[in-house]
N, C-alpha and C positions, 0 to 999 in steps of 0.2 A: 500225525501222532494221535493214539485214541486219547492222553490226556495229557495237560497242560505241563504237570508234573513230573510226567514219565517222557524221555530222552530215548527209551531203549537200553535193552542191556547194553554194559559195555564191551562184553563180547558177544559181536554180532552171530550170529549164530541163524539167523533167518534167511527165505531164498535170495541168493542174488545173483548174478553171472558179469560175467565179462562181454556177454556178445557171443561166445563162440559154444555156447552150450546151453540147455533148457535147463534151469534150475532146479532138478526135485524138492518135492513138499519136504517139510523138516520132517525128521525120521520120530519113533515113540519116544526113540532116547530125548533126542533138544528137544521134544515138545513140555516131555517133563522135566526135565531140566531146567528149562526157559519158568515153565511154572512154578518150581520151587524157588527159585531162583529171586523170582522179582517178590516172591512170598517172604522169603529170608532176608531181602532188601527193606524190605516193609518192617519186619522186626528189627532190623537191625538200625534201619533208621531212626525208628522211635527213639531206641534204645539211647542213642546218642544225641537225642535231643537236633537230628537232622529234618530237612527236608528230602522226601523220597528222590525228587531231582536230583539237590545236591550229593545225594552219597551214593544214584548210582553213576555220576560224572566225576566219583572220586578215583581214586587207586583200591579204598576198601569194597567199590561196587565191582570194580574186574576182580578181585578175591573172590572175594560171594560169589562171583558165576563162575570159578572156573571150581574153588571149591566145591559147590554143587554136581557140577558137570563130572568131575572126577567122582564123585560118592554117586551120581546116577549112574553111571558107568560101570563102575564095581558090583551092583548092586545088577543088575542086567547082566553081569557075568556068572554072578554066581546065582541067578536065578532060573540060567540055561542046564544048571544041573550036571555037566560033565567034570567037576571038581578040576576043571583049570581054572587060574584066578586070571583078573584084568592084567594086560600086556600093555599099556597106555595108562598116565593119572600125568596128574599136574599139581607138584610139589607145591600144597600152600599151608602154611605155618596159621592155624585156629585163631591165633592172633590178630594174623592179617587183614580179617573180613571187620573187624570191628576198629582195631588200631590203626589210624593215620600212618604214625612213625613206621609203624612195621611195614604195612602195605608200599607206602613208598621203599623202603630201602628192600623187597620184594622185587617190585615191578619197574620204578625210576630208576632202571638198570645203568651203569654208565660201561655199559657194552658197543662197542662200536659197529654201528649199523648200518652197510653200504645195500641200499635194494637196486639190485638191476636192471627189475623188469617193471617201467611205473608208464603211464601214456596220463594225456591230458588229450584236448581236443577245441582248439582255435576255430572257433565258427566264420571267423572274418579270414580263413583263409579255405576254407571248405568250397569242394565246385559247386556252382549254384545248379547242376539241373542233377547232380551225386542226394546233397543235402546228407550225409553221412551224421553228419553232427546234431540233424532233427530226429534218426533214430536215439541218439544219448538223448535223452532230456530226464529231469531230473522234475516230477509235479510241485513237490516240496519245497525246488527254490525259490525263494524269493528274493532275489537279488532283481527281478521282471522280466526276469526269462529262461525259461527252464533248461536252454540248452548252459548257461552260467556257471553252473556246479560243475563242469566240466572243462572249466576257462583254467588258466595260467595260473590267475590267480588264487583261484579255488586248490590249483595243483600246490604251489608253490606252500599254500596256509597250511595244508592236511601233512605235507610229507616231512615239513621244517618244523610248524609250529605246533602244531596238533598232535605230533608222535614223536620219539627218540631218533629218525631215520638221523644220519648226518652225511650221509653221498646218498646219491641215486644218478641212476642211469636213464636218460629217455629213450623208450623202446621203438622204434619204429611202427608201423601199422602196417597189414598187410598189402595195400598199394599205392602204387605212386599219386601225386597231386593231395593226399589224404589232409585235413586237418591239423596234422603233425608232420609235417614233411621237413626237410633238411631245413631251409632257411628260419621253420617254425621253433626248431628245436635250437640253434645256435642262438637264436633271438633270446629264447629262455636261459641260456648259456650268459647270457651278457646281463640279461638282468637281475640274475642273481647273483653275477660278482657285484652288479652296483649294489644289491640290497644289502652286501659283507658279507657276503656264502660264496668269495672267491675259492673257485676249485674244486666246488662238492657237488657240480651238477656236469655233467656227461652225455655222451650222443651216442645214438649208432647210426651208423651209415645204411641209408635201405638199397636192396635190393630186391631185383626183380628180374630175374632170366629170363621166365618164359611168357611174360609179356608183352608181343610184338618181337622185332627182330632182335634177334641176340647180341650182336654187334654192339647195337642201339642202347640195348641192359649196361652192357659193361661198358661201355665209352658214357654212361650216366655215373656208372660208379667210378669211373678219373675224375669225372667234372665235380661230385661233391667230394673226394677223397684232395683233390686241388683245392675246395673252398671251407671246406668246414674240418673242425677239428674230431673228427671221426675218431672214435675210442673203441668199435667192433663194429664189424658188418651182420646187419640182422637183415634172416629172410623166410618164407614160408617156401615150401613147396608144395602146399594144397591149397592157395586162394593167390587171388591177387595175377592169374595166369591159368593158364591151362598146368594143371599136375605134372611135377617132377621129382626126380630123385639122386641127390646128392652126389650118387654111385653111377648113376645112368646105367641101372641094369636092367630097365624094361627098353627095347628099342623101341615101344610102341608109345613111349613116352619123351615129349620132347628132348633131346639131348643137348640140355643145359648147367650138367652138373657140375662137370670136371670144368669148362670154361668158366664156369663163376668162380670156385675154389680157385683158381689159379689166377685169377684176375685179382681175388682178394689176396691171396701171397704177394703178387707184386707190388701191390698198391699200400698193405699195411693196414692197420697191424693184422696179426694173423690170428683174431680172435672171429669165428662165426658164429653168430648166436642163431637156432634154428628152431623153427616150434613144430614140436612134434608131439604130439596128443591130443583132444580137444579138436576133435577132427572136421566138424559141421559135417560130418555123413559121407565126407572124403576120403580114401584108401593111402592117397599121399601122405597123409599126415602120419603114418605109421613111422615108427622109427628105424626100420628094417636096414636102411640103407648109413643108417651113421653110423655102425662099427665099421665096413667094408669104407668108407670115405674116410676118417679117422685114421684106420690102417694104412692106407694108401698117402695120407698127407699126413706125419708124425710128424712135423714142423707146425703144421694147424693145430688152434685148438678151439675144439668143438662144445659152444654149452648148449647143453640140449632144453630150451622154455619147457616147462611142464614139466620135465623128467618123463614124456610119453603116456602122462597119468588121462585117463577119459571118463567120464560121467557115463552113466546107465548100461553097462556090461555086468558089475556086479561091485564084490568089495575086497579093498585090496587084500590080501593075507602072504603068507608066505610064498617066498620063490619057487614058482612052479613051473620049468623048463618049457611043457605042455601048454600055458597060458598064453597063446595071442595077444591079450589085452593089456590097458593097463600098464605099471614099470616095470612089471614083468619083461614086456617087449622088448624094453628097450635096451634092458639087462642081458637076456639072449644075445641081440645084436651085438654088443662090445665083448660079450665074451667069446662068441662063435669066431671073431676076429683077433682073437689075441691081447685084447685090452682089457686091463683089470685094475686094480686100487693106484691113482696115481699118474695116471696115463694121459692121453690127449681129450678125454671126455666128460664135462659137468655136468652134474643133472642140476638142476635150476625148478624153485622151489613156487615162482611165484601162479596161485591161482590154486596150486595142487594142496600146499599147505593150508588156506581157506578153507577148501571142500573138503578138509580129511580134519580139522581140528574139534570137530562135533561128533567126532566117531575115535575116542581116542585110542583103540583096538588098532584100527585100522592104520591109524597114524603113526603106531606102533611098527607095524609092518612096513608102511610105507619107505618111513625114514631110517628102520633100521636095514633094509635090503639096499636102498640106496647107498648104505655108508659102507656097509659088507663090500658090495660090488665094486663099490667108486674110490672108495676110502675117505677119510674123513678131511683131508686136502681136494677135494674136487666136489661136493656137495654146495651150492650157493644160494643165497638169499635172494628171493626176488617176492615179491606180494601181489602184482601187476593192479596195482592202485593206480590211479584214481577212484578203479569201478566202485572199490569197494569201502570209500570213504576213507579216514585218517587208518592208515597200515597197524596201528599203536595195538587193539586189541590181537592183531596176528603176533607181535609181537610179543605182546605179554604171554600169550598162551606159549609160545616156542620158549620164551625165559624161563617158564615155570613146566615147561613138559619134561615128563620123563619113558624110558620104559624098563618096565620092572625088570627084576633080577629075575623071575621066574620067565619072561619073552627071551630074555638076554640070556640062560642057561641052554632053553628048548630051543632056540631058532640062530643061536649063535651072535645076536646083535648087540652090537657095543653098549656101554653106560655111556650116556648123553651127560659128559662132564663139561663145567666151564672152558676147559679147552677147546673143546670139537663143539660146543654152542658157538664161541668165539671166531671159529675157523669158518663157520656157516653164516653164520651176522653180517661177516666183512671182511675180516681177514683175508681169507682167500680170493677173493675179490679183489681185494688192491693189487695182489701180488698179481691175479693176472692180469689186469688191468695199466699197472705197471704205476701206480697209484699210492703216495705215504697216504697213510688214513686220518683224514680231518677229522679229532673227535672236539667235543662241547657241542654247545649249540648253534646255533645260526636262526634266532628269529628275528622279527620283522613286524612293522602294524602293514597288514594288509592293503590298507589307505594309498601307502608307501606303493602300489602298485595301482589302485583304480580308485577314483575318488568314491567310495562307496562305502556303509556300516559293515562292520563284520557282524554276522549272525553264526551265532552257533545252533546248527541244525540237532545238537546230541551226541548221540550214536547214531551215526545213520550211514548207511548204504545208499550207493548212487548207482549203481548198474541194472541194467534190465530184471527185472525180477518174475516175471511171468514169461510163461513158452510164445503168447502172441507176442510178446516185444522182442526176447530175440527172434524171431521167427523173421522180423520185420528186419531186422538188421542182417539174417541170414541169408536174406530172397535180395539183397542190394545184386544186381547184374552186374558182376564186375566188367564183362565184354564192354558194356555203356560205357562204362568209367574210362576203360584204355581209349576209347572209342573218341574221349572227350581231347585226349591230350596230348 
């Protein structure tokens, strides 16, 4: 941290990734933003006779920046001179930035918040010659070892105690023996019903078709579908194997599509979560092939990770049939096939909502074509936390985002009402999941899990944040990996 004082804003807004993308520099918008922002924090702290710390780790310090970020936004719209106004702002009541009371009953939403897509990363179970877990490292922690901030424990503080989440789902990674493997995630399973968070923590069953013999894949997915309480099967088809496709419409590509789907039909449940967008420079990761699989298995239902959203092509805007990129893609796909509001396909929010909430135009776009397309019953919450520290700022921002009437006349995109905020938080999520929604809280002293101090790091990000550090996690040889097990 440059000062002792300063935590970071509370909406993170700086580079950070996941692993599967290089971060871009923050754009002119956040950079002014970020600067007004911590400047308005400074007055407003005085003002209240705070310290700069304490109020921007308040509810009043996420106001002030999101505040900010909505009037630099506006203000960058109409200073492009085509007399359209801002399509994206974040409903904050003037109050809010300076009043406690307001601020909380603002942001300490009691909205029920199920995130789908979250990972941690067990070092004590990672292959020793992979090391997967020495690309995560975190320089900041101090807990005496950087790979730590990515521990159980770390997960368990940030998503329970640290934010409003009250379910989450543990997302698989994209290969087997990984850090997070089956027995890693049930383990988490068990220890959060003993912490009294029985029943708000969830698994997915991984998969992996096209690495090594296919037989081998699916006779893996009986043995954990036999052992663990599997709640969806999660898989990639552009890592973790040679490249595949859902549909198996290249023959030039392993054909492992149709035997996975159908192996997961019999096995149960018939939820496939699939990442597609975010490609690491892969063609498989397109989403070409999930309307035609979708169509073909109308008994399956497909959430699509990312919603097909990808870093460095350009920026999202309106549905453009001609667009390859982007959730444009993915949108094509389901409709070329027959699927539209309601149907067998989720778009799945987590990572995409992150990189788009500093562009609230864009975000504008993003989320309003999703809900056109998908409808407001099939859009879901996911953050893909850990990376990116406690999920609580993604959420704030989503509680208080809007898009104006003036996007919502010209592009046809619904008003983001408490209902359809509701339906995206969680709701729909249980339903398919088949899950009553645990709402309150569920915390915990950390203690309770490692004999160790809790340190609060602020606001802070834990994922790679420079193109050498994913790069480093990119260039892992996955051949090595299968090679090892």
């Amino acid at each position: 941290m440059a000062r002792d004082d300063d935590p970071g804003l509370p909406i993170k807004l700086g580079p950070c990734s996941n692993g599967e993308f290089v971060p871009p520099p923050p754009t002119p918008l956040v950079r002014e933003a970020a600067r007004r922002a911590r400047a308005q924090a400074e007055v407003n702290a005085n003002r209240l006779g705070m310290s700069r710390r304490r109020f921007l780790l308040s509810s009043m310090g996420a106001a002030t920046t999101l505040a900010v970020l909505a009037a630099c936004s506006s203000e960058q719209k109409a200073a492009e001179g085509d007399g359209s106004g801002a399509g994206g702002t974040f409903d904050i009541p003037p109050d809010a930035t300076v009043d406690r009371e307001v601020a909380d009953d603002l942001l300490a939403s009691d909205q029920f918040v199920f995130d789908v897509q979250t990972h941690f990363l067990d070092a004590n179970h990672d292959i020793p010659d992979l090391g997967i877990s020495e690309q995560f490292n975190n320089p900041a922690c101090d807990d005496g070892d950087p790979r730590a901030c990515f521990s159980v424990d770390w997960y368990l503080d940030l998503l329970f105690n640290a934010s409003a989440t009250n379910m989450i789902v543990i997302s698989a990674l994209p290969f087997a023996g990984s850090p997070l493997n089956p027995d890693v995630m049930k383990a988490t399973i068990e220890l959060a019903d003993s912490l009294g968070c029985e029943g708000r923590v969830l698994m997915q069953g991984e998969a992996h078709p096209s690495a090594g013999e296919l037989n081998d894949a699916l006779d893996n997915m009986s043995t954990i579908s036999a052992a663990m309480p599997v709640g969806a099967w999660k898989t990639y088809t552009h890592w973790g194997g040679p490249g595949w496709w859902l549909d198996d419409h290249d023959p030039n590509a392993p054909q492992v599509g149709e035997a996975f789907i159908q192996r997961a039909s019999e096995l149960g449940p018939n939820i496939i979560a699939v990442h597609k967008g975010f490609g690491v420079g892969s063609p498989y990761a397109h989403p070409r092939d999930v309307g035609p699989a979708a169509a073909k298995h109308p008994d399956m239902r497909f959430v699509v990770y990312h919603s097909g959203f990808d870093i460095g092509w350009g920026v999202e805007g309106p549905y453009d049939e001609a667009n390859d990129n982007g959730i444009d893609r993915l949108i094509t796909s389901v409709r070329a096939n027959g699927i539209g509001p309601g149907g067998n396909v989720y778009a799945e929010l987590g990572s995409t909502w992150r990189a788009l909430m500093g562009n609230p135009d864009a975000a504008a776009h993003a989320i309003g074509k999703l809900l056109v397309a998908f409808g407001p019953d099939n859009v879901v919450w996911g953050t893909d936390s850990i990376w990116y520290g406690s999920p609580q700022d993604q959420i704030d921002a989503f509680a208080t985002f809007q898009i104006t009437p003036e996007f919502q006349e010209r592009f046809g995109y619904p008003e983001l009402t408490d209902d359809i905020k509701a339906k995206i938080f969680g709701l729909t999520s249980a339903k398919l999941y088949g899950v009553d929604p645990i709402t309150g809280t569920c915390s915990f002293d950390r203690s309770e899990i490692v004999d160790t101090q809790l340190t609060s790091f602020g606001n802070a990000t834990y994922g790679p944040r420079t193109a050498a550090q994913v790069q480093r996690i990119q260039q892992t040889d996955l051949a090595t990996i299968h090679g090892l097990l």
